[in-house]
Each structure stands twice: as C-alpha cells, then as structure tokens.
C-alpha positions as CSV (number, residue, x, y, z in Angstrom):
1,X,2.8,42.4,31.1
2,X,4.5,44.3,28.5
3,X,2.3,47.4,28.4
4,X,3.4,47.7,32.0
5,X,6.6,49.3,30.7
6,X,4.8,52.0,27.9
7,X,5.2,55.4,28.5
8,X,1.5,56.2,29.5
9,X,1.1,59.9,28.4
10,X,-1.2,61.6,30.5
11,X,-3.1,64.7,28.9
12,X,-5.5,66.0,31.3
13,X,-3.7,67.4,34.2
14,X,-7.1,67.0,36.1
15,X,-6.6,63.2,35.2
16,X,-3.2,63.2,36.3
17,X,-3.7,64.7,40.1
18,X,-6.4,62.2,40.3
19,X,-4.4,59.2,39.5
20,X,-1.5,60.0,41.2
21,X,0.8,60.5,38.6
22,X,2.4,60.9,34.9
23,X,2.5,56.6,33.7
24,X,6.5,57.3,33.4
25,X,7.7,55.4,36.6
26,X,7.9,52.0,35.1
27,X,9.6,52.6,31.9
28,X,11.9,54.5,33.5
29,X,13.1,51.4,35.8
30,X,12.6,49.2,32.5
31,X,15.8,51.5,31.2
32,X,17.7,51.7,33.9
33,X,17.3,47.9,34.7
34,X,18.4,47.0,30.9
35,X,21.6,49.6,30.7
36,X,23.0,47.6,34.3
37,X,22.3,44.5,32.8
38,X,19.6,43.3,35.5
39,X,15.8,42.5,35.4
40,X,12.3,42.2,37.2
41,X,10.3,40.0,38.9
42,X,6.7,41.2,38.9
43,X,4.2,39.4,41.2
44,X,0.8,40.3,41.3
45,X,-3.0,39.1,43.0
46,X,-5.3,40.9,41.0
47,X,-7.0,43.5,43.2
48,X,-4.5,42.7,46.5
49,X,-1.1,43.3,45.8
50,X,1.6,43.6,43.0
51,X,5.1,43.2,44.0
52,X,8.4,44.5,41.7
53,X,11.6,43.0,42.3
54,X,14.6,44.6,40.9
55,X,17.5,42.0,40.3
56,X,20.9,43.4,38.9
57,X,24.1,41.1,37.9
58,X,26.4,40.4,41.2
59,X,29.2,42.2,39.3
60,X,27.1,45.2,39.1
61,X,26.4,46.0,43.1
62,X,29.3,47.3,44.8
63,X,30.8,46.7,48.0
C-alpha cells in the first residue's frame, strides 16, 4: 500500500481530465498526517469500496 502515497505525476492533461485528477491528493495527507503526529487506516474491497481513516494524537485535536 505504499505506492498509495507517491506523487503520481500526470503528463497528459487529456489524461488528467479523464481520471479526475493530478495523483497528488494522497501524499499530501501522508505529509500532513506525519508533521501532526497521526496516521491512517486504509480499508479496501477490491472493486467496492476503499475507506481512509485519518487518526491524529488526542493531544493534537483541540477543544
């Protein structure tokens, strides 16, 4: 599941309106989730469903 979080580079803007996107989303929430400490929970059924969790430290989340 590690090359989940590798910035995916996408040359083609053709390609890019296709899929929806630029591959960036994940590795930016793979840095913001290490500088706060926290982590994810990834889920997936192959072809249903793939669920992210985002879990930080309790002493990060204010009141």
């Amino acid at each position: 599941m590690v090359a989940l979080f590798i910035c995916a580079s996408v040359l083609n803007v053709g390609r890019s309106r296709q899929v929806g996107g630029t591959g960036l989303g994940l590795s930016i929430v793979k840095h913001i989730m290490e500088r706060h400490q926290g982590y994810l929970l990834i889920s997936s059924q192959p072809a249903v469903k793939t669920q992210f969790t985002a879990c930080f430290p309790v002493y990060r989340v204010s009141k």
